[in-house]
C-alpha positions as CSV (number, residue, x, y, z in Angstrom):
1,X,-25.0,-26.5,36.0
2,X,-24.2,-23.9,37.6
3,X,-23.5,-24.3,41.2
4,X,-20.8,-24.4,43.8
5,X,-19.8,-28.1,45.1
6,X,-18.7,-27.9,48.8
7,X,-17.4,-31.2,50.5
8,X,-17.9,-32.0,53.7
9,X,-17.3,-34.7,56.1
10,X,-18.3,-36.2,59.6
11,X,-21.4,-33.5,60.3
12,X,-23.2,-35.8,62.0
13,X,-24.3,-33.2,65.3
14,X,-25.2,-30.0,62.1
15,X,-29.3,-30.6,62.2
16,X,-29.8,-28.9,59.1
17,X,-26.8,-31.5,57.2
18,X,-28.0,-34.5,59.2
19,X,-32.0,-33.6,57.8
20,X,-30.5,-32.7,54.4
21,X,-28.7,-36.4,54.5
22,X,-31.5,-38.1,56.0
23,X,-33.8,-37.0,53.4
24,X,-31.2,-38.7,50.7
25,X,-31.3,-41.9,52.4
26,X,-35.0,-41.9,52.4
27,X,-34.7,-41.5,48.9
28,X,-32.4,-43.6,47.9
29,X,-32.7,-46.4,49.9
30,X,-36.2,-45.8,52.6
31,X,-33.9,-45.9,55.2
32,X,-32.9,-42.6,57.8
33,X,-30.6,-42.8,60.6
34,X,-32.3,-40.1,62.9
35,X,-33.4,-42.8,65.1
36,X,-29.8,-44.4,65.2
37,X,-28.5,-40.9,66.0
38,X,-30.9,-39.4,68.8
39,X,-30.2,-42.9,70.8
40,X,-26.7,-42.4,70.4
41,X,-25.3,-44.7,68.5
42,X,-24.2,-43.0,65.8
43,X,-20.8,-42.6,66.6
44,X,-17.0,-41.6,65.8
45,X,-16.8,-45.2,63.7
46,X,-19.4,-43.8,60.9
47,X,-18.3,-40.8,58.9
48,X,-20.3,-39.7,55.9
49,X,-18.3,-38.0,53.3
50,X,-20.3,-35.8,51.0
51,X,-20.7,-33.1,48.9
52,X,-23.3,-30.6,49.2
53,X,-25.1,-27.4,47.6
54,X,-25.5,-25.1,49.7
55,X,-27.0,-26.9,52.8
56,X,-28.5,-29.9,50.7
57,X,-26.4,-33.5,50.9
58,X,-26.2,-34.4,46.6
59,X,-24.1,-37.3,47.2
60,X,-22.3,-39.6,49.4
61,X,-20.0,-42.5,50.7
62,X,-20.0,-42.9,54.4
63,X,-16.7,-44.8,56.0
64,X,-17.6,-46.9,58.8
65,X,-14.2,-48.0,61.1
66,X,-14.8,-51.4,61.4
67,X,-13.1,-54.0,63.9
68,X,-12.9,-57.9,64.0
69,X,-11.6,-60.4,65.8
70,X,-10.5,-62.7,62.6
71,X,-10.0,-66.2,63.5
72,X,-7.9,-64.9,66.8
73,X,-5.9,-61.8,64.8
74,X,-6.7,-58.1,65.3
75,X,-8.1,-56.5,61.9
76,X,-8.9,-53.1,61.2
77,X,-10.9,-52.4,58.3
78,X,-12.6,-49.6,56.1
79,X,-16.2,-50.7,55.1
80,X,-18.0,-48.0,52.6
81,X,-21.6,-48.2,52.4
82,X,-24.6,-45.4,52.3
83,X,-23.3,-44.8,48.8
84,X,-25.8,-42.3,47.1
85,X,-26.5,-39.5,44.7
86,X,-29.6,-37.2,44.1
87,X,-31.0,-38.3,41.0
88,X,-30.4,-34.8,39.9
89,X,-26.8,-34.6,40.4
90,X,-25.5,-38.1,38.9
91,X,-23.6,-38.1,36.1
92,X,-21.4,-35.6,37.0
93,X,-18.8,-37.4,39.0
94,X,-19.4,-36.5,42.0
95,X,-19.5,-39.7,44.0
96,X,-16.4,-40.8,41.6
97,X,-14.5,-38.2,43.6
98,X,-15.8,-39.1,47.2
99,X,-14.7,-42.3,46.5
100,X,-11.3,-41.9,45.9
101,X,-11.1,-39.2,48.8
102,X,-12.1,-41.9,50.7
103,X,-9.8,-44.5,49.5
104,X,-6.8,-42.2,49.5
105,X,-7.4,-41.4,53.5
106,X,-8.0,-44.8,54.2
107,X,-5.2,-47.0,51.8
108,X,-2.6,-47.0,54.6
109,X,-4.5,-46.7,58.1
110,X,-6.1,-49.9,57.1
111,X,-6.0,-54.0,56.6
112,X,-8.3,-53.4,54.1
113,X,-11.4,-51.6,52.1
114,X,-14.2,-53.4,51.1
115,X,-18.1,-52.7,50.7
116,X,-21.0,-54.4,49.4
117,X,-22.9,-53.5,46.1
118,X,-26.5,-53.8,44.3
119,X,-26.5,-56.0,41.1
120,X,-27.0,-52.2,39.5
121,X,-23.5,-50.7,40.1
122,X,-21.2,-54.3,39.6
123,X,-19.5,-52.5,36.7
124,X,-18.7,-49.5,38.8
125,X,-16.6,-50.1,41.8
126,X,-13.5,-52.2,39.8
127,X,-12.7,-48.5,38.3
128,X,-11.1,-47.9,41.5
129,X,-9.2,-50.5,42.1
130,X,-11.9,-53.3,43.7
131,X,-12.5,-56.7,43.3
132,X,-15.1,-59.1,43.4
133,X,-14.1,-61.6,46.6
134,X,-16.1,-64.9,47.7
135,X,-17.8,-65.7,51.3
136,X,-18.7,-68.5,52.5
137,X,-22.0,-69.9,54.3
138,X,-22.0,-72.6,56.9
139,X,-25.5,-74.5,57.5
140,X,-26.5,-77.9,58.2
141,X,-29.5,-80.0,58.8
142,X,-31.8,-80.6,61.9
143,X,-33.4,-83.1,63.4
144,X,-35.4,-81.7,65.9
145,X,-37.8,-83.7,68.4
146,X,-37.8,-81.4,71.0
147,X,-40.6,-78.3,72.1
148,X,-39.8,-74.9,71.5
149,X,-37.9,-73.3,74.8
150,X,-36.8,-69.9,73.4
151,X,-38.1,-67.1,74.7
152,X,-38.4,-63.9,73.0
153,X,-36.5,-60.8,74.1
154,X,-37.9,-58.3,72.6
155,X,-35.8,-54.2,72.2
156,X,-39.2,-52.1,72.6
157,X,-37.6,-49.4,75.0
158,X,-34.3,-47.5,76.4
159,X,-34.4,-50.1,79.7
160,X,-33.8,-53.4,76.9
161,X,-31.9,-51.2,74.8
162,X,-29.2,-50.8,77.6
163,X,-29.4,-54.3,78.6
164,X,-29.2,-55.7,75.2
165,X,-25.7,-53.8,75.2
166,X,-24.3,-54.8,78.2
167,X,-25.4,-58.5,76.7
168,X,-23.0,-57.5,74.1
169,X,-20.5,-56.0,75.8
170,X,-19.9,-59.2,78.3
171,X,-20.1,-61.8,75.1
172,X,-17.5,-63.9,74.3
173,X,-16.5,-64.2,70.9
174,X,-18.5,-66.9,69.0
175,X,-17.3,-67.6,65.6
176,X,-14.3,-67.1,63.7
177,X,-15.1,-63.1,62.8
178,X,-16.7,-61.7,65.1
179,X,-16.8,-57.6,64.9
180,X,-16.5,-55.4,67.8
181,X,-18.5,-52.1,67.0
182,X,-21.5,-51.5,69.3
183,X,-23.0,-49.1,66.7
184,X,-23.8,-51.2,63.8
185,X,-25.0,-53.4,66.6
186,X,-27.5,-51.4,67.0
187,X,-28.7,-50.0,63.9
188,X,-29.9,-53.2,63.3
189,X,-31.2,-54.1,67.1
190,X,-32.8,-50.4,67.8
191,X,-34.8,-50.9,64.6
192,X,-35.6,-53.5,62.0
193,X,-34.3,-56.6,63.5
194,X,-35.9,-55.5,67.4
195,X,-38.1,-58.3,67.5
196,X,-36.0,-61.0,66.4
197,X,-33.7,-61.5,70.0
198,X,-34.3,-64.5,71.7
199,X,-33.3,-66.1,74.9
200,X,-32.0,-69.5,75.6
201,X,-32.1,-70.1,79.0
202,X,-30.4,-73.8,78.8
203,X,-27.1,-71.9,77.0
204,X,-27.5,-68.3,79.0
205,X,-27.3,-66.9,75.4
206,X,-29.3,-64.6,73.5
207,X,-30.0,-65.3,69.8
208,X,-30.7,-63.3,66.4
209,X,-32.9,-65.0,64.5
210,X,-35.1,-65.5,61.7
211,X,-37.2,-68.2,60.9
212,X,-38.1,-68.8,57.0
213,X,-40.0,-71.8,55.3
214,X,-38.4,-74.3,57.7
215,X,-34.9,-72.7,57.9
216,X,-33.5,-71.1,61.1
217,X,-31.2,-68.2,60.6
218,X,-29.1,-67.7,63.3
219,X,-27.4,-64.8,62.5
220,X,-25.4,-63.9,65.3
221,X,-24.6,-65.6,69.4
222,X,-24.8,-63.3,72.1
223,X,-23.3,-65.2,75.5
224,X,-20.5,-64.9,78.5
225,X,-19.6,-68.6,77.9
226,X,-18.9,-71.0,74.9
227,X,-22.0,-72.1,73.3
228,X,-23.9,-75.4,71.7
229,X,-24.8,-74.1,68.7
230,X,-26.6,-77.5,67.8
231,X,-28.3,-76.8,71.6
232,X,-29.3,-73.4,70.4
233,X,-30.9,-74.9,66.8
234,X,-32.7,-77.2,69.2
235,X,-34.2,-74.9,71.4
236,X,-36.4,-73.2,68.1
237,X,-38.1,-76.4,68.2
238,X,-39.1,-79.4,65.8
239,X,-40.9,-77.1,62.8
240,X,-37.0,-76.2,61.4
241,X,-35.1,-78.9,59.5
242,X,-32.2,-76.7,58.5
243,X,-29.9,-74.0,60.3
244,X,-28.1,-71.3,58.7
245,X,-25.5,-69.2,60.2
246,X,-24.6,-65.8,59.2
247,X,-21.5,-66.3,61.0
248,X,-18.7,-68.6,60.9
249,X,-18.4,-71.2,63.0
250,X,-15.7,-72.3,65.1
251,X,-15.6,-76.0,63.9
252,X,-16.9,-75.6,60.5
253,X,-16.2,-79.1,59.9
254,X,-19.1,-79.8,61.5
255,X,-21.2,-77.7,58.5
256,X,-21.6,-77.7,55.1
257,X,-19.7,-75.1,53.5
258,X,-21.0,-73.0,50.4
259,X,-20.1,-70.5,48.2
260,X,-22.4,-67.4,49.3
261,X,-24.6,-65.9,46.6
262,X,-26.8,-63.6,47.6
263,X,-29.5,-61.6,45.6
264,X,-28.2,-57.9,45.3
265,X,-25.3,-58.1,47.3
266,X,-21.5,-58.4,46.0
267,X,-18.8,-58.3,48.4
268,X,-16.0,-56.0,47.0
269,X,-12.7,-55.7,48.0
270,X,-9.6,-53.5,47.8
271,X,-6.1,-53.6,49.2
272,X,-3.7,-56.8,50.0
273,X,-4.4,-59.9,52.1
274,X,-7.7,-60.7,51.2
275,X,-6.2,-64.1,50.0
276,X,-6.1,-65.2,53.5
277,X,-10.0,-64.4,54.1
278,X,-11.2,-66.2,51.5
279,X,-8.9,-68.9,52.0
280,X,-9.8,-69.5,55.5
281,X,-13.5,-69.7,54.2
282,X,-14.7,-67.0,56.0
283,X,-17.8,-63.9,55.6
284,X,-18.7,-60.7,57.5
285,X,-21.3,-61.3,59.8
286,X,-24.3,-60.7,58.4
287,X,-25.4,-57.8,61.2
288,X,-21.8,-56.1,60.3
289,X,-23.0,-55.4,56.8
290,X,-23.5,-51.3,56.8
């Protein structure tokens, strides 16, 4: 083959790049981030790093600066994600050397790399250096005997677009990591996960949640003030007999702790200091997965 590999990086406001890499997450995974982009929240803490031919994206690993509050410390980390290849460029190690650009701008400027992988590529990430990690999921059961109260709050326009982010800009902290980073936020409230906001008026907070086969996913706590989160489970009504956080809880000894095993998801890791996370029980937030 033939032709000249160019990379590039952070191209996010070049129309013709952006299409070209838009076009290669439709492919890969049916997702596009033009959306995300025109609304503005793509921002400074998402950088794709790629390589192209000519004007056309063939691969990529896209950084995302990520930031948590982790059981009251400050951590910065690196979280890779958006990791693709045209099938007519794999095989040619390409992405093998995005990802070690990547790794060698990041090693130092960080607490830590990590990313989460497809059951397809578990044998491919420990050749740089990462290493399968355990979360943890917190749940317990209801016993509701209450009416449903929540009302739905639902992101269909720029008007509860703004609001739902200065919702999320006032919100206190509920959980022990909780991620600051408005954008990823977003992706998932601007688009797939729009009509899942709810409101609890008797808690003043607003709710992300699913509701599956008698289960109620609360997946993350918008509010000013500290929260019931038993309150919160109540407010769904009397149809849910378990709750399931995609957080962690502040007093997780009032939950049942698990290992987390999720279908097509691995959580991968890279760097020191990860003892302490898993140690301390915790997981990423499931809306801070990129």
């Amino acid at each position: 083959m033939n032709q000249k590999f160019d990379f590039i990086a952070d191209y996010k406001e070049n129309n013709i790049l952006r299409e070209s890499f838009n076009t290669l997450a439709r492919n890969t995974f049916g997702i596009q981030f033009e959306d995300w982009y025109k609304l503005g929240y793509w921002t400074k803490n998402y950088i794709p790093y790629s390589m192209k031919v000519d004007d056309m994206i063939v691969t990529n690993v896209s950084v995302n600066l990520m930031e948590f509050n982790q059981s009251g410390s400050f951590k910065k980390y690196i979280q890779l994600g958006t990791v693709m290849t045209d099938k007519n460029y794999r095989g040619l190690g390409l992405n093998g050397y995005l990802m070690k650009k990547v790794i060698e701008d990041y090693k130092d400027k960080c607490d830590g790399i990590y990313l989460f992988a497809n059951d397809s590529v578990l044998d491919y990430y420990p050749k740089f250096g990462f290493r399968k990690a355990n979360e943890y999921q917190y749940s317990r059961k209801l016993s509701i005997t209450g009416n449903r109260s929540v009302s739905p709050f639902p992101i269909s326009d720029k008007k509860a677009l703004e609001e739902m982010e200065k919702i999320i800009t006032t919100s206190k902290p509920c959980g022990q990591m909780t991620m600051n980073n408005m954008g990823l936020h977003m992706f998932y409230l601007s688009s797939f996960m729009k009509n899942t906001v709810y409101y609890v008026e008797e808690q003043q907070a607003y709710v992300v949640a699913e509701e599956e086969e008698g289960n109620l996913v609360l997946h993350e706590i918008f509010a000013a003030g500290e929260v019931d989160i038993t309150a919160i489970a109540a407010a769904f009504g009397n149809q849910n007999q378990k709750v399931i956080l995609g957080f962690v809880p502040d007093k997780k000894e009032n939950y049942d702790r698990e290992l987390l095993i999720e279908e097509d998801t691995t959580l991968f890791v890279l760097g020191n200091g990860w003892e302490e996370f898993e140690e301390a029980g915790l997981r990423f937030p499931t809306l801070s997965h990129a």
